[in-house]
N, C-alpha and C positions, 0 to 999 in steps of 0.2 A: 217225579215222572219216570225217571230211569228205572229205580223200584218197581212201580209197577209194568210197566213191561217184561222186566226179569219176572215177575212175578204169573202175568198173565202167560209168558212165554211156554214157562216151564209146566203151567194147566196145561195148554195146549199138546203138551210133548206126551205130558204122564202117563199116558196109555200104551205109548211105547210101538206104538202104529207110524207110518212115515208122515209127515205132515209137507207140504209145498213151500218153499220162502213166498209163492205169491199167496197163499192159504194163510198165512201167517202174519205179511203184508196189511192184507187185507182186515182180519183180527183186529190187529193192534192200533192200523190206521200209522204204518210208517213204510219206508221205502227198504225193499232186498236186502238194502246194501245197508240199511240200518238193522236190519236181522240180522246178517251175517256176522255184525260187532256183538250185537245182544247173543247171538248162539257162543263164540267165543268166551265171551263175558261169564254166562251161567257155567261152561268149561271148567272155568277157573272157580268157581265153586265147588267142584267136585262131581259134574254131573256130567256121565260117557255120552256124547252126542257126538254120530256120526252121520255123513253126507252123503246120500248117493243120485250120480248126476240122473236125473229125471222123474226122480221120486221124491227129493224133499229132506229132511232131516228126521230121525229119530235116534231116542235113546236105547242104549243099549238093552235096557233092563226096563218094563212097565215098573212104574211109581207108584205105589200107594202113599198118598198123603196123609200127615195125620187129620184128625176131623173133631172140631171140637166137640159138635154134637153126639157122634158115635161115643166119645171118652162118657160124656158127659150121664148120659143113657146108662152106661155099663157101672158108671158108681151110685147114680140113683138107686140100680137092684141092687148094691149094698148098704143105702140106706147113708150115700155119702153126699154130699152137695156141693164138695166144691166149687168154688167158678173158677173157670176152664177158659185158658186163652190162648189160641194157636196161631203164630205169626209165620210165614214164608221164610221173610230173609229181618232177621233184626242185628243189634251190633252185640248184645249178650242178656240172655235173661235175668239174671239177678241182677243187672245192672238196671235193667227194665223195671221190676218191681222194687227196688230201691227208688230209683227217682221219685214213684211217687208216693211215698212214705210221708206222714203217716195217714192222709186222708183220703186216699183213693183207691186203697185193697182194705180186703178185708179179710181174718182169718180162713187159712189154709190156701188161699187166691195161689192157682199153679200158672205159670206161664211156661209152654213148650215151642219151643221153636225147629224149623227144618234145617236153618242156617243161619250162624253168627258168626259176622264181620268181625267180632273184637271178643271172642270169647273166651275166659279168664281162666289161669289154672291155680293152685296155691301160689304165693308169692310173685304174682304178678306175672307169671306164664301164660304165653301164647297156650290155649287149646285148641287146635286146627279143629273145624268144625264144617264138615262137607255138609253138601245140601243132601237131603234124605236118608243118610246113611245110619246114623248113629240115633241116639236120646239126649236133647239137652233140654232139662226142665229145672224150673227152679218152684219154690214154695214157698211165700209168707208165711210167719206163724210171730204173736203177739206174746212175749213172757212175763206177763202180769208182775213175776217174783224180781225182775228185774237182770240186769246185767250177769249176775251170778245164775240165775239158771240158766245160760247159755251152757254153762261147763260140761262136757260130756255131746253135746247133740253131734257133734264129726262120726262120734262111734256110733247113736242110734241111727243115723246117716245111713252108715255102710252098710247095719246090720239091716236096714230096711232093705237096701239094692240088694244085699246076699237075697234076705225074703221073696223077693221078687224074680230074681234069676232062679232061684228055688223052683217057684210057683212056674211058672212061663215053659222052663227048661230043662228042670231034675237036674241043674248043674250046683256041684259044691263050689264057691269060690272061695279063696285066704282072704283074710282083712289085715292089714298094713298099715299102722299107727301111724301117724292121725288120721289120715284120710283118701286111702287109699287101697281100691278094692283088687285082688290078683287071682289070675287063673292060671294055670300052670305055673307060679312063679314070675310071671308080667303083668302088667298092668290092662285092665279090663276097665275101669271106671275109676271116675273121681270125685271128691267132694271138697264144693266151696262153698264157706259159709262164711255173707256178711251182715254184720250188727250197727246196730243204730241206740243210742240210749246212754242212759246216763245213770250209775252205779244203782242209785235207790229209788228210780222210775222204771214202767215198763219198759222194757228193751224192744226193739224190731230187729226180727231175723229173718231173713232170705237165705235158703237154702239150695243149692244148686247140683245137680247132679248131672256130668258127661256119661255116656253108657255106650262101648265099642258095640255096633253089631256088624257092618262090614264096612269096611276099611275098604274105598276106593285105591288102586293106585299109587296113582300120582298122589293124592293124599297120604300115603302113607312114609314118602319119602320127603316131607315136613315135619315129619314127627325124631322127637330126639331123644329119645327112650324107648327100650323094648317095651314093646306091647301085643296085646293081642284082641281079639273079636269074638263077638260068639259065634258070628259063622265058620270060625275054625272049630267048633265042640260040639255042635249040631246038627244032624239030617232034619230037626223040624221047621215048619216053614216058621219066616219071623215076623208075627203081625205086630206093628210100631204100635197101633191105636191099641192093642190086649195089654202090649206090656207098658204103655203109658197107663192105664188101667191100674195093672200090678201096684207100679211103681208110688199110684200117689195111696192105694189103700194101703199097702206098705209103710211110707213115710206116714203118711197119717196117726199111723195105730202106733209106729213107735215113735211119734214126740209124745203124744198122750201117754204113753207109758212112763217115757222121760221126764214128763211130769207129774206125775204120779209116784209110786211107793214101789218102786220094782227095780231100783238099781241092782240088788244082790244080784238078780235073775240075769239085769243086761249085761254083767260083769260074766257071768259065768259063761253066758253065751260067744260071748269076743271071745273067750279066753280057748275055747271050742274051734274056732275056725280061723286063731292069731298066725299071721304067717309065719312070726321069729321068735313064738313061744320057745324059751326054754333055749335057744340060741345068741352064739356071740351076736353082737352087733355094735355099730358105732351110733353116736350121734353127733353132725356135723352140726354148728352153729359157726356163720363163717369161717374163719382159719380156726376155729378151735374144736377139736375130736376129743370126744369124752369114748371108752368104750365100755362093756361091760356086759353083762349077758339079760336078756328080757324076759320078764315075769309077767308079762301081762299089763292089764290094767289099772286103777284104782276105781270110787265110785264116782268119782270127779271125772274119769277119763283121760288121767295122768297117764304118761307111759312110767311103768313100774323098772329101773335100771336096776340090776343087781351089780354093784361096785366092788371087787374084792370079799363079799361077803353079807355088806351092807345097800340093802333095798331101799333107794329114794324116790320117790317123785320126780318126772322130768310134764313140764307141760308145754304145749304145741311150740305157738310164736313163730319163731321163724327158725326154728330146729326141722333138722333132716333125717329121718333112719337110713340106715343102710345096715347091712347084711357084713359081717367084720371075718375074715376068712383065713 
């Protein structure tokens, strides 16, 4: 019930016009003074909602919601189908199409949501996740070849978000071994991906992608890492439902590449837009710092360490990059 009031509340507001707490009231079928907790409430989601006495409530900023249909429309002209699910408020999208694994999605099945209550970053980090502000979508995808052809998709991942911020923006962004996309040298987006499956059966992957475009605030003073937005690199306007659009023809085209015969090409590509190509850096794994300088990739999607001379393999886990200075 709660839900959906935050949910019908925030229809109500998104045009960004003043709306009455009795206007509102009335709507919902609750009392003022139960607005006044629910306007609060959506607050604390990340959405500027100001008072003024005789007029009613509105937000700062008109909302464009995303729309599943409009997505849905804009990949058909591409000749795509996925099925498109757009939620209000949920607790995290690949959390979402994980639960109902394996009989209730179906290949490429997107889930995008306006806000997550519990939304996951690598190693079990909070992602603050305002309402309306940002892109958080995830993606099914079935790997026939099993557990091992997971190896490598963090990097078609990224390079799909680069595609997309390409397309959308004319922005270059850095890619940041494993999973992590950089605009000026901060963080712009992320990628999480979780697996389901057993070594020599198909595998289930959810893949999930955060994407900054404006940073509320008070939102931004929860976050524990520089970062940045694409409303700081941009005068164009930023339509959420074009670049959900992007983003899933994107991903799309590069798992199928990923699964196909085209590692050379996605290696060379990283290696094109790597942020610590060719620079010192460390690798944290708990208390223990390995350092060395970085070479890129492999086809596996190894981060490549150059040790004193000698080029190893390092792969994901629960390893850290950093920048060695």
């Amino acid at each position: 019930m709660e839900k959906t009031v935050k949910e019908e509340l925030i229809k109500q507001l998104a045009t960004g016009e003043f709306v009455s707490g009795q206007q509102l009231g009335d709507v919902l079928g609750i009392s003022r003074a139960a607005i006044s907790k629910h306007i609060k409430a959506v607050s604390e989601m990340g959405l500027d909602v100001f008072r003024v006495t005789g007029k009613g409530y509105k937000l700062a900023q008109p909302l464009e919601l995303l729309n599943a249909d409009k997505i849905s429309a804009e990949l058909i002209k591409c000749d795509l189908t996925n099925k498109i699910e757009v939620h209000n408020i949920i607790d995290s999208t690949n959390d979402s199409l994980m639960r109902r694994l394996p009989n209730q999605v179906e290949q490429g099945q997107v889930c995008v949501a306006e806000y997550q209550s519990a939304g996951r970053g690598r190693r079990g980090r909070q992602w603050i996740s305002p309402f309306g502000s940002h892109i958080y979508l995830s993606m099914y995808w079935c790997l026939e070849q099993g557990m091992s052809a997971a190896m490598g998709l963090n990097i078609v991942a990224a390079l799909a978000v680069s595609d997309a911020v390409k397309a959308a923006f004319d922005i270059d962004v850095q890619l940041k071994w494993p999973n992590d996309i950089y605009l000026d040298g901060v963080k712009l987006a992320g990628i999480l991906i979780d697996l389901d499956g057993q070594a020599l059966d198909p595998c289930h992957c959810v893949i999930g992608i955060g994407l900054n475009l404006k940073m509320p605030t008070d939102s931004a003073k929860q976050v524990d890492q520089p970062w940045t937005d694409i409303s700081q690199h941009t005068n164009k306007d930023i339509n959420r439902n074009k670049l959900v659009v992007e983003l899933i023809k994107s991903l799309t085209c590069r798992v199928k590449q990923h699964q196909g015969d085209a590692q050379t090409n996605i290696v060379a590509e990283w290696q094109q837009l790597d942020y610590y190509f060719d620079k010192p850096v460390k690798l944290i794994s708990g208390e223990r710092i390995v350092r060395g300088i970085c070479r890129g990739i492999d086809h596996q999607g190894a981060l490549l360490l150059d040790i004193g001379g000698e080029v190893k393999p390092m792969y994901g886990g629960e390893l850290s990059l950093r920048g060695d200075t």
